[in-house]
PASEDREN-923205 format. One line per 4 residues: number of its first residue (from 0); their letters; for each residue x, y, z of C-alpha. Coordinates in steps of 0.5 Angstrom, whole numbers, always signed. Last residue first. Layout:
# residues N
NUM> A> X:Y:Z  ...
END
This chain:
# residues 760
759> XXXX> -61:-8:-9  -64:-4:-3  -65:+2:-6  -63:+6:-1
755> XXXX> -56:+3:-1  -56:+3:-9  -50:+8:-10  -45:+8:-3
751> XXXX> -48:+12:+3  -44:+20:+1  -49:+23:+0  -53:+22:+6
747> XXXX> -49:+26:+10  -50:+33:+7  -45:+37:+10  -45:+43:+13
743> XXXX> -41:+49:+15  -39:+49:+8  -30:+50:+6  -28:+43:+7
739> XXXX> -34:+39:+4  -32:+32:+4  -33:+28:-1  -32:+21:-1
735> XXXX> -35:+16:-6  -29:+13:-9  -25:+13:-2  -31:+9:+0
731> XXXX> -30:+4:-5  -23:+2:-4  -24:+2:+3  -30:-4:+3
727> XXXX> -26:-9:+3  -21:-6:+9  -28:-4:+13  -31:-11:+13
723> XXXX> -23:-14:+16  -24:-9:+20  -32:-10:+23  -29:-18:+25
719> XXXX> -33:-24:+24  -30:-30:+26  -35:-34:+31  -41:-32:+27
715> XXXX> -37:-33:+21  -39:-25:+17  -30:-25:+15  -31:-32:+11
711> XXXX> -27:-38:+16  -32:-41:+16  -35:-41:+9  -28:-43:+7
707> XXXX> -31:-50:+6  -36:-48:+3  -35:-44:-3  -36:-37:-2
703> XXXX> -28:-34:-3  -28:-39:-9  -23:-45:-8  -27:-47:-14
699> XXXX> -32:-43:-17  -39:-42:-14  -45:-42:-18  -51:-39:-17
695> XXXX> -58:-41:-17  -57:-45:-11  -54:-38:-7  -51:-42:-1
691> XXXX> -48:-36:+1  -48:-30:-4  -54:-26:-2  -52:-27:+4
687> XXXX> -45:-24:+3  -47:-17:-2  -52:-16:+4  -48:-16:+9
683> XXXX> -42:-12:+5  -48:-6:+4  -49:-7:+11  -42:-7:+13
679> XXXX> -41:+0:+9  -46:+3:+11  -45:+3:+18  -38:+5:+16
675> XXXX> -40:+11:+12  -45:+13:+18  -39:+13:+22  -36:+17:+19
671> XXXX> -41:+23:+17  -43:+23:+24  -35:+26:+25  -36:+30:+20
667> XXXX> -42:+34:+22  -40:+35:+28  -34:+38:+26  -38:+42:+22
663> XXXX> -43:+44:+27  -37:+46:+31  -37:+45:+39  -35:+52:+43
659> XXXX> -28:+53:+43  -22:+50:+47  -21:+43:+44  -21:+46:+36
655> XXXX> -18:+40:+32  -22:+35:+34  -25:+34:+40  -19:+28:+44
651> XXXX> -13:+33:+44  -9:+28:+42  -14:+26:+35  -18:+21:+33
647> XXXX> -23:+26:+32  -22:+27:+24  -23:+20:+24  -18:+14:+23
643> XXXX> -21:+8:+18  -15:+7:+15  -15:+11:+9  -17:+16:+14
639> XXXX> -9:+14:+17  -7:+14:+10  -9:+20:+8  -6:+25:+13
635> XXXX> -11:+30:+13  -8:+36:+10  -8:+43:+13  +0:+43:+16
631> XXXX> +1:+40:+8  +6:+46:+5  +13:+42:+6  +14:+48:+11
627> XXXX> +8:+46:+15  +9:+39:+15  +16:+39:+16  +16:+41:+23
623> XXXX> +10:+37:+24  +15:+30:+22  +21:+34:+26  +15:+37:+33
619> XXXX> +15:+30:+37  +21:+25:+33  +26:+31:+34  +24:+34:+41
615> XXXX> +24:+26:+44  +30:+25:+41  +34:+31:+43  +32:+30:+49
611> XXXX> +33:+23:+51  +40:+21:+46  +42:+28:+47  +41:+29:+54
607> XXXX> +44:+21:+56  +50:+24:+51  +51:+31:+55  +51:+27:+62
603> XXXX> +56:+22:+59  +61:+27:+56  +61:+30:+63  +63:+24:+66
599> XXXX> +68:+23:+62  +71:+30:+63  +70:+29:+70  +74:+22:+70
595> XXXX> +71:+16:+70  +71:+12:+77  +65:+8:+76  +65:+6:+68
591> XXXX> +62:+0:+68  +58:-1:+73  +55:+5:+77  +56:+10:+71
587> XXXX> +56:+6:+65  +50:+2:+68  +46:+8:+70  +47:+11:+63
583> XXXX> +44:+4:+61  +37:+5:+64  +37:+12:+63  +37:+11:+55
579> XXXX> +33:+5:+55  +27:+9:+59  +28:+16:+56  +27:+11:+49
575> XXXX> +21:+8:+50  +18:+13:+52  +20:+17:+45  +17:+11:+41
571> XXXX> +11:+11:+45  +10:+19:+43  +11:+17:+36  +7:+12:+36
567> XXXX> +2:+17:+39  +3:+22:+34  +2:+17:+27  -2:+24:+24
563> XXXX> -8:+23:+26  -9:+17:+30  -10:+10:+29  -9:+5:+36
559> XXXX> -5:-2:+36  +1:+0:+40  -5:+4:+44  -3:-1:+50
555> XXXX> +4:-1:+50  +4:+6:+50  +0:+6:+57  +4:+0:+59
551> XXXX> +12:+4:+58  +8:+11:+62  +7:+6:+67  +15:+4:+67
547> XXXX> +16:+10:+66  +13:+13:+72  +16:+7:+77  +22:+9:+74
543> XXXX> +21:+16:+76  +19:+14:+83  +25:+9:+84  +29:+15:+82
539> XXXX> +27:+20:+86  +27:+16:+92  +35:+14:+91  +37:+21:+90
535> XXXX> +33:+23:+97  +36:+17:+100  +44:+20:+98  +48:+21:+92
531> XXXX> +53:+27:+92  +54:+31:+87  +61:+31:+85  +68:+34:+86
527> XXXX> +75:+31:+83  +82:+28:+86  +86:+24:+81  +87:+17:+83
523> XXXX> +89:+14:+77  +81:+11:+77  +78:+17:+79  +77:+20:+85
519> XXXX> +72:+22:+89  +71:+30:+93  +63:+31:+95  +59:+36:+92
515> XXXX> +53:+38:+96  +45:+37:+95  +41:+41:+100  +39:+37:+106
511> XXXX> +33:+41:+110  +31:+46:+103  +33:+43:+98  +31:+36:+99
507> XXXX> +24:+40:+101  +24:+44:+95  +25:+38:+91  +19:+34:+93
503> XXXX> +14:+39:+94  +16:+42:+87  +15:+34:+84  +9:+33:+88
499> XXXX> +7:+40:+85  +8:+37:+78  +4:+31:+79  -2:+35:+82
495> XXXX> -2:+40:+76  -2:+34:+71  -9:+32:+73  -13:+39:+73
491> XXXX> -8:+40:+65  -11:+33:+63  -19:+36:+64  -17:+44:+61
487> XXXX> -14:+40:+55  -21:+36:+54  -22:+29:+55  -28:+26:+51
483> XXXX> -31:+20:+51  -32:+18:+43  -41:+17:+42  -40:+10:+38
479> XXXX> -39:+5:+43  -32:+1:+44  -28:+6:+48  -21:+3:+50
475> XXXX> -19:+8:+44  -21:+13:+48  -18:+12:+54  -11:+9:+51
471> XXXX> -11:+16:+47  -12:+21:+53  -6:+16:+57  -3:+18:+51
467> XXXX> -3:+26:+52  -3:+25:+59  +4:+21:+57  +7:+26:+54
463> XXXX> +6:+33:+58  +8:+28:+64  +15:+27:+59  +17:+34:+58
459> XXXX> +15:+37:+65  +17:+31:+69  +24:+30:+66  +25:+38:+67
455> XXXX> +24:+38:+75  +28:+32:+75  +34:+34:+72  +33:+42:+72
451> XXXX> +32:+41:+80  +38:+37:+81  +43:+40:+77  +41:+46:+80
447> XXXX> +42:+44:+88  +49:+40:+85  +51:+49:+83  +49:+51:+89
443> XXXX> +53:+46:+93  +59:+46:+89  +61:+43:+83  +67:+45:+79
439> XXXX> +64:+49:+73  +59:+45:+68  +55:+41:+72  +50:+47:+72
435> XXXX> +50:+48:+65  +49:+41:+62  +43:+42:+66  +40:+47:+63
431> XXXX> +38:+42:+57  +33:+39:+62  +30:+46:+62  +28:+46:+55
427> XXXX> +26:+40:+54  +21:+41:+60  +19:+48:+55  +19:+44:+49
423> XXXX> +13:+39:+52  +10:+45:+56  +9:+48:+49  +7:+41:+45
419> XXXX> +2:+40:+51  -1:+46:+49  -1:+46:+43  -5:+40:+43
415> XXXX> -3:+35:+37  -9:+36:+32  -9:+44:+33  -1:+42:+31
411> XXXX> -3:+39:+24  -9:+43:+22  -5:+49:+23  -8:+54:+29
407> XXXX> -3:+53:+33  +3:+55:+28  +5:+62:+32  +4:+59:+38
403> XXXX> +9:+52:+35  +14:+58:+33  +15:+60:+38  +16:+54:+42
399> XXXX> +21:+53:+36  +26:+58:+38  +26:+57:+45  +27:+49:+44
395> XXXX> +33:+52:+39  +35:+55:+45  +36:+49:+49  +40:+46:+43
391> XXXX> +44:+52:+42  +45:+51:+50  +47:+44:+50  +52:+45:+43
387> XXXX> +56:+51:+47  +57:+47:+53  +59:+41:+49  +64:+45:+46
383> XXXX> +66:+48:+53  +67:+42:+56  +72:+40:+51  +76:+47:+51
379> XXXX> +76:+46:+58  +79:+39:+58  +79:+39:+66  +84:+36:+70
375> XXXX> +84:+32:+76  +87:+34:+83  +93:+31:+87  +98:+33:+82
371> XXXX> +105:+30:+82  +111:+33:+86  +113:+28:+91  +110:+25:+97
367> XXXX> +104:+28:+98  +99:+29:+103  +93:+33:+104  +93:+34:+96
363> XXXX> +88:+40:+93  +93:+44:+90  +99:+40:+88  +104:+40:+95
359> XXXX> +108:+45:+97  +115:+43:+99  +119:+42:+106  +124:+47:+109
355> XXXX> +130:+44:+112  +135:+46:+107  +132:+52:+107  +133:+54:+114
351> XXXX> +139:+57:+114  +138:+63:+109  +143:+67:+113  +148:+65:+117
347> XXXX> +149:+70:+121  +156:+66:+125  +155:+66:+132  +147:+65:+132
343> XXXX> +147:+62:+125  +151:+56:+126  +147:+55:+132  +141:+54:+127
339> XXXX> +145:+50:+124  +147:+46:+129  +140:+45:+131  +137:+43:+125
335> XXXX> +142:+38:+124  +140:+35:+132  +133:+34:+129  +134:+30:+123
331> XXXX> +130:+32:+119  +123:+29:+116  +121:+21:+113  +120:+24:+106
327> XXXX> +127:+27:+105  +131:+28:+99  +124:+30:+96  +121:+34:+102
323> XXXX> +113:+35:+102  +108:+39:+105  +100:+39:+104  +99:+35:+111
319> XXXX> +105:+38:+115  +113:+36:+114  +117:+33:+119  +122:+36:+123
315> XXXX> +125:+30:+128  +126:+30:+135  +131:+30:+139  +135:+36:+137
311> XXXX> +139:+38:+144  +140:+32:+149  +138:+30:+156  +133:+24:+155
307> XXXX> +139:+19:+154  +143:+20:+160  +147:+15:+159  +145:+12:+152
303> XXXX> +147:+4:+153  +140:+4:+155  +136:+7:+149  +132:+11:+151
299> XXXX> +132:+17:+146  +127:+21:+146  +123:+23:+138  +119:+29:+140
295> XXXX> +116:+30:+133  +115:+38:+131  +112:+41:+125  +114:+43:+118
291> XXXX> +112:+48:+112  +111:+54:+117  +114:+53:+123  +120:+52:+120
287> XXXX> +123:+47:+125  +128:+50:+130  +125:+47:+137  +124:+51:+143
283> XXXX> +117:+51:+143  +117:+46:+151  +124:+48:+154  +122:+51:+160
279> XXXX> +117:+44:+161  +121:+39:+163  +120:+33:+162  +118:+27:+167
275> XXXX> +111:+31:+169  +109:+29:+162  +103:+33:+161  +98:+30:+155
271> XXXX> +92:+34:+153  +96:+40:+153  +101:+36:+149  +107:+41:+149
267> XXXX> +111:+44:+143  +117:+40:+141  +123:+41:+145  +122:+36:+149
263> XXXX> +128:+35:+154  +128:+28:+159  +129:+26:+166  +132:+21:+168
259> XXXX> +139:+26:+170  +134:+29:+175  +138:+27:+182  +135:+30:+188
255> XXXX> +141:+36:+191  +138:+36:+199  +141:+44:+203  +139:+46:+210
251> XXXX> +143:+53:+211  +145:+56:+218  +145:+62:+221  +149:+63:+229
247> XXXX> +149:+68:+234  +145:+64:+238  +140:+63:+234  +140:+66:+226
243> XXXX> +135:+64:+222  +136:+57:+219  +135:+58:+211  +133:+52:+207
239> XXXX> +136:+50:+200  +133:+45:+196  +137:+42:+189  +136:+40:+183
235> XXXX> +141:+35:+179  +144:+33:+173  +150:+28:+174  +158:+28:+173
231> XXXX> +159:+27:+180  +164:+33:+180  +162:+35:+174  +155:+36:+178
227> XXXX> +150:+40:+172  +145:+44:+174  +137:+45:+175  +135:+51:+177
223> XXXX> +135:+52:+185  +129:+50:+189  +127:+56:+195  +127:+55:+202
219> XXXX> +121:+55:+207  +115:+52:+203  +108:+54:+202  +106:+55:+194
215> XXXX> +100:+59:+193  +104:+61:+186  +110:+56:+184  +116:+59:+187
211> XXXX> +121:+63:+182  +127:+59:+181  +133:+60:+185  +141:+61:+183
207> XXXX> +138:+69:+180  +138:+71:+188  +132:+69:+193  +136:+70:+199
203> XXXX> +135:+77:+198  +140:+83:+197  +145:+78:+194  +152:+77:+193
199> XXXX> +154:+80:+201  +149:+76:+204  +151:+69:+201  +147:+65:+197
195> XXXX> +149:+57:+197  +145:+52:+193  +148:+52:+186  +155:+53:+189
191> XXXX> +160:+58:+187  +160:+62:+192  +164:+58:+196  +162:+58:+203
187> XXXX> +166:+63:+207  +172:+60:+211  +173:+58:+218  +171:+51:+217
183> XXXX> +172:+48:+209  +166:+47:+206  +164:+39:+206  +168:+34:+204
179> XXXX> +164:+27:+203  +160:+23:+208  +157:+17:+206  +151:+14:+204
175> XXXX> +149:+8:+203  +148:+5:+197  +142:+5:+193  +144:+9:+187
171> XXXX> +149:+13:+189  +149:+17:+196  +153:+24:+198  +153:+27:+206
167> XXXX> +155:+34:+208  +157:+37:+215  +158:+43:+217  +161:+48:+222
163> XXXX> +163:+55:+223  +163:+57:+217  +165:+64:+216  +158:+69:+213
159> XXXX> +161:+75:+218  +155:+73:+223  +157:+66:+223  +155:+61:+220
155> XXXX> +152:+54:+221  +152:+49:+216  +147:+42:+214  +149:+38:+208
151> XXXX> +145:+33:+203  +146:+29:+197  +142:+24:+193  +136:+26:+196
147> XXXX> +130:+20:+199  +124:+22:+199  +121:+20:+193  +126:+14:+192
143> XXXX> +122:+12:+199  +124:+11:+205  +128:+17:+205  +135:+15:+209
139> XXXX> +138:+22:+205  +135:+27:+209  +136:+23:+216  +144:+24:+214
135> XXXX> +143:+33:+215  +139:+32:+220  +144:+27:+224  +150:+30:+222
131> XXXX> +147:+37:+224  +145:+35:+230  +153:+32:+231  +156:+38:+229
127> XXXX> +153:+42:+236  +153:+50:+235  +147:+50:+231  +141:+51:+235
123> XXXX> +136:+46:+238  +129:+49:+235  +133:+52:+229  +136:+47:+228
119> XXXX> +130:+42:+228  +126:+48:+223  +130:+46:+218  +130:+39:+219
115> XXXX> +122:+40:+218  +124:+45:+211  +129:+40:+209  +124:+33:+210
111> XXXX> +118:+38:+207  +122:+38:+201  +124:+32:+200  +116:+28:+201
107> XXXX> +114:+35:+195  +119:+31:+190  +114:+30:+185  +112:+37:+186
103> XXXX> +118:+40:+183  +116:+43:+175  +122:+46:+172  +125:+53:+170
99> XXXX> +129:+53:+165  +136:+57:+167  +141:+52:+165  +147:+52:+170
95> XXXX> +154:+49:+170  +157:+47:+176  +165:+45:+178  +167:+51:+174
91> XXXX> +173:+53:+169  +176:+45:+168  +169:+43:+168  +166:+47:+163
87> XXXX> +172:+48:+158  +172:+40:+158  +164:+39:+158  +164:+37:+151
83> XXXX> +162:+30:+152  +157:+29:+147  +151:+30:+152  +155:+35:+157
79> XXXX> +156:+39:+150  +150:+39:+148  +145:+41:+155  +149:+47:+155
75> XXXX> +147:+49:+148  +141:+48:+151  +141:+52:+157  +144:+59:+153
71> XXXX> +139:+58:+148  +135:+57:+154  +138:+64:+157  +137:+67:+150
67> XXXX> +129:+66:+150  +129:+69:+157  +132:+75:+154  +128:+76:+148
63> XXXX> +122:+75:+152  +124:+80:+158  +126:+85:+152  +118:+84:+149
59> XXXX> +116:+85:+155  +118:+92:+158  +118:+95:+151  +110:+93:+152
55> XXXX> +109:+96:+159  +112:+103:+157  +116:+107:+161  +117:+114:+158
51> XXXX> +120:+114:+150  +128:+112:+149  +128:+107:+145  +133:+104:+141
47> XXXX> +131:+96:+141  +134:+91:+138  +131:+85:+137  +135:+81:+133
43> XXXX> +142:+83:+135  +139:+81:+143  +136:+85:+149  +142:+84:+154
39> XXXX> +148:+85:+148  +145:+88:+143  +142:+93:+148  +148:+95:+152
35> XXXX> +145:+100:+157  +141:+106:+153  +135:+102:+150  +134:+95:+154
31> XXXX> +137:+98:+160  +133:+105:+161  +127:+100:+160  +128:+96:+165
27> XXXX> +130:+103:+170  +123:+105:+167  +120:+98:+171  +121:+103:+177
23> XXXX> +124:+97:+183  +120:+94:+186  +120:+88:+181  +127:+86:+183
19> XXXX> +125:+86:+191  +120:+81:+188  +124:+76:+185  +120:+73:+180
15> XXXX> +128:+69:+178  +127:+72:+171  +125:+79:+174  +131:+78:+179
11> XXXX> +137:+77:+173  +133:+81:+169  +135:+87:+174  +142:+84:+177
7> XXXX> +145:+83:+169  +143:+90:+168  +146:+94:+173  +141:+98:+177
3> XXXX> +140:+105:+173  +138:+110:+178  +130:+113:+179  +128:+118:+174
END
């Protein structure tokens, strides 16, 4: 193995980019950080007790420590100077060097001076002080501030490292400069000086003094790392320029630019903003607690601040989003964090961040101020509750679509549809779903089901109803005697497309803008997720309020029609109350409660489905329900026959058997009817002109046939009405009625009223 090289020596070259240092065997690199003074080169906290062959890694990871040492070191300088406490500095050296390499560019017009004044010297020769006087001056007399140095200095040495002349020039502010005291004649240089190497010190002109040059970089010197003059109480970076031996002589150009304008960011570096006037070594060295806070570079430039851009902790550790620091909501002084982490290099003070680290927030704040709650709450017991009554209620539905098949072929469900009162209790069903889907925290699968058990529900149940009572309007708009009749089959064909642009409709807003849940607040401020609402809900509700308004016009067209069992009243009753109860839930949500809590809200979801759902399945199947347990599923509803209602005014709109071949007993029934009222208004007719204006009777005074009711008499040309003929005539037809329940036929004459055929 190659020798071991003193370390200092080693890293001191690897900082600088030295090449002859990185020639030597990276494994006498690795020799240091392991066996020579590792605590001392590599640091207590990264300590490194290897001694395996070379490897790249160990190489690397004792490079950052120690350079991350020398800025500490820079730093802790860059202090003392800014508060005064150069005392030890300047009463032992004259220089105090930071090791944080810089950008030089911007004085790119100075350097090419030095490195033309250079090459004079070598072309005219060093023997004479009056040409280095002229060049070394010249270097000062820039045109511009650019160019201009604050300090320079030509010397000649001999080949045994003495001074055989010099000349040194010094300038502050705009003045002229003048001549200061340059290295003294006949002694070597002092090796103290920033700018100077000498031979014996260094086995390269490029020693530690000296930054690495940037790459593809063509100059003929190197620039020193940025140092404090105690002598003129300045920040300066200085260009050195060897003249290669002529003539027995060796010189060095040097120029000093003054940087005290320039400034020390701490805090991570911008790279959408590189700031040439900062030094970029020191950029990520601040002591903020990465994980809770974050860097604000605060410079002072104030102008009774001298040198105000260099000093240590300008900047202050604000809290992240989602942080927050009771004691100190506006962040931590930068400077304190900086003592107290050199409190804790010197002195091993543990847990010294701490006092600077910030608090979380509550889940879901971005930010905070304090320790209160961002999120809303939610009253799972209560949700829970009304969970569990929308599911039973949903599975009641279940239950009583089973029991509407079993039933189907009672009187009082054959008359109402089975089939329809099936897709009606299975869309009911499907709405109660609802109440599940936006039970959890909402998400974008849990909106997707909110939407389509909704609407899809709503337009199951209420299609179903309202293809019923669009029948009934047909049919009670029909003033002959044959009835029109549409079968289920026929509604069904008209139901389909309506559904299936429902479908369409849905899988469409799923498939390219599925619903999601958006963050909203209450009116305490409270965070909480739901549904969004966009053009695709506004689209789909308009379409439903146009639906229900025409489904309001069917029912209130057959307001005044009879029907078995007072099923289409009921249906309308079940339309108009779908219709109040969305309108006003639009209003509780929209305008009078828009900021309601998620439990509020909730509630409000469960209470527009019971007041829509819940009625709808009690007044559609409670009265046919009780019906059948009363033990009257088979009967007639007497009142509505009483009213002149045949056995065919039903919601299937053939009778009682809507899917079989026509029954001659139905047939029978339904022509047995009508030959009742025909009977009825000509036995009426005949009873009426034989009374009217009948000399050989009598008429009483105020009698119904006297003349002056004669026009308002139910058979007046002008006001006849067949109804008010029916409603006379009702008590006698109850009398005479006699329907044969269990023949296949019934006689339809018999029941014509006594004296029909006679004539009398």
């Amino acid at each position: 193995m190659a020798s071991v090289v003193p370390e200092e020596r080693v890293f001191a070259r690897m900082v600088a980019g030295d090449d002859s240092a990185a020639a030597h065997n990276k494994c006498a690199a690795v020799t240091i950080c392991s066996a020579v003074t590792p605590a001392r080169v590599c640091g207590q906290r990264h300590d490194i007790q290897r001694r395996a062959p070379c490897m790249p890694c160990e190489v690397l990871l004792c490079f950052s420590t120690y350079h991350q040492e020398k800025l500490e070191s820079s730093l802790r300088l860059v202090h003392a100077v800014a508060t005064g406490a150069t005392g030890a500095l300047c009463v032992t050296h004259r220089y105090g060097r930071l090791r944080a390499p810089m950008h030089t560019t911007r004085w790119n017009a100075a350097r090419a001076r030095a490195d033309l004044a250079a090459s004079i010297l070598h072309q005219v020769g060093l023997e004479t002080a009056e040409v280095l006087m002229a060049v070394s001056q010249g270097l000062v007399m820039g045109s511009s501030a650019s160019e201009r140095a604050v300090g320079a200095r030509a010397i000649a040495l001999r080949t045994d490292g003495l001074v055989n002349s010099a000349v040194a020039w010094e300038r502050f502010g705009a003045a002229e400069p003048a001549a200061v005291v340059s290295p003294q004649l006949e002694k070597p240089p002092d090796p103290e000086y920033p700018w100077y190497v000498s031979a014996q010190e260094s086995e390269s002109v490029r020693s530690p003094k000296f930054m690495p040059s940037p790459p593809g970089a063509t100059m003929e010197g190197w620039w020193t790392y940025p140092y404090y003059s105690c002598e003129s109480k300045r920040w300066l970076l200085s260009y050195t320029v060897p003249v290669s031996t002529i003539r027995g002589l060796k010189g060095v150009v040097s120029l000093d630019v003054d940087i005290s304008n320039l400034e020390i960011n701490q805090c991570e570096m911008d790279s959408l903003e590189e700031n040439d006037n900062q030094i970029y070594s020191f950029h990520g060295t601040h002591k903020c607690p990465n994980e809770t806070t974050f860097c604000d570079y605060k410079p002072n430039r104030e102008i009774s601040v001298r040198y105000g851009g260099w000093a240590r902790g300008s900047y202050i550790c604000r809290c992240r989003p989602g942080y927050y620091s009771p004691h100190h909501p506006e962040g931590f002084n930068g400077s304190l964090v900086e003592v107290a982490y050199q409190e804790y290099e010197e002195n091993g003070l543990e847990n010294w961040s701490e006092p600077y680290d910030c608090l979380m927030c509550q889940p879901g704040c971005e930010t905070c101020r304090g320790p209160e709650p961002c999120l809303a709450t939610y009253n799972w017991p209560f949700r829970i509750s009304l969970l569990v009554i929308s599911v039973s209620c949903a599975v009641m539905t279940v239950l009583l679509t089973i029991y509407t098949r079993h039933h189907r072929r009672v009187k009082v469900f054959r008359v109402a549809s089975p089939v329809f009162l099936s897709i009606t209790l299975l869309g009911c069903a499907i709405m109660y779903m609802e109440m599940a889907a936006i039970f959890p925290v909402l998400d974008r699968y849990s909106c997707i089901a909110t939407k389509w058990t909704r609407h899809m529900g709503f337009c199951i149940t209420y299609t179903a109803l309202l293809m019923k009572t669009w029948r009934v309007s047909l049919t009670y708009r029909v003033k002959s005697a044959h009835k029109l009749k549409l079968t289920d089959k026929q509604l069904l064909q008209w139901m389909a497309p309506i559904l299936l642009i429902m479908l369409v409709y849905l899988g469409t807003w799923t498939l390219s803008a599925p619903p999601d849940a958006e963050v909203i607040t209450d009116n305490r401020g409270l965070k909480f997720k739901q549904c969004t609402y966009n053009w695709w809900d506004h689209s789909l509700a308009i379409g439903e309020i146009l639906f229900l308004l025409w489904g309001v016009r069917v029912c209130y067209r057959v307001r005044h029609a009879e029907s078995l069992y007072n099923e289409a009243r009921l249906i309308s009753i079940a339309i108009y109350n779908i219709f109040t109860v969305n309108s006003l839930m639009i209003a509780f949500h929209l305008l009078i409660l828009p900021r309601a809590g998620p439990d509020i809200k909730y509630l409000l979801g469960f209470i527009r489905t019971q007041l829509s759902t819940s009625t709808t399945v009690l007044l559609v199947f409670l009265p046919k329900v009780l019906r059948v347990v009363r033990g009257t599923g088979d009967t007639w509803d007497s009142r509505a026959r009483a009213r002149g209602v045949p056995a065919s005014s039903s919601l299937n709109g053939i009778g009682l058997v809507p899917d079989e071949p026509p029954d001659p007993f139905q047939e029978n029934e339904e022509l047995k009817e009508e030959v009742q009222k025909l009977a009825a208004q000509i036995e009426f007719m005949k009873i009426v002109q034989m009374e009217m204006h009948n000399r050989h009777l009598k008429p009483r005074p105020g009698g119904y046939f006297t003349a002056g009711n004669a026009l308002a008499s139910p058979m007046h040309a002008r006001t006849v009405n067949i109804s008010q003929v029916s409603r006379m005539t009702e008590h006698h037809l109850s009398r005479r009625e006699d329907i044969a329940t269990d023949q296949n036929t019934v006689p339809i004459m018999s029941s014509l009223p006594a004296g029909f055929l006679r004539g009398d």
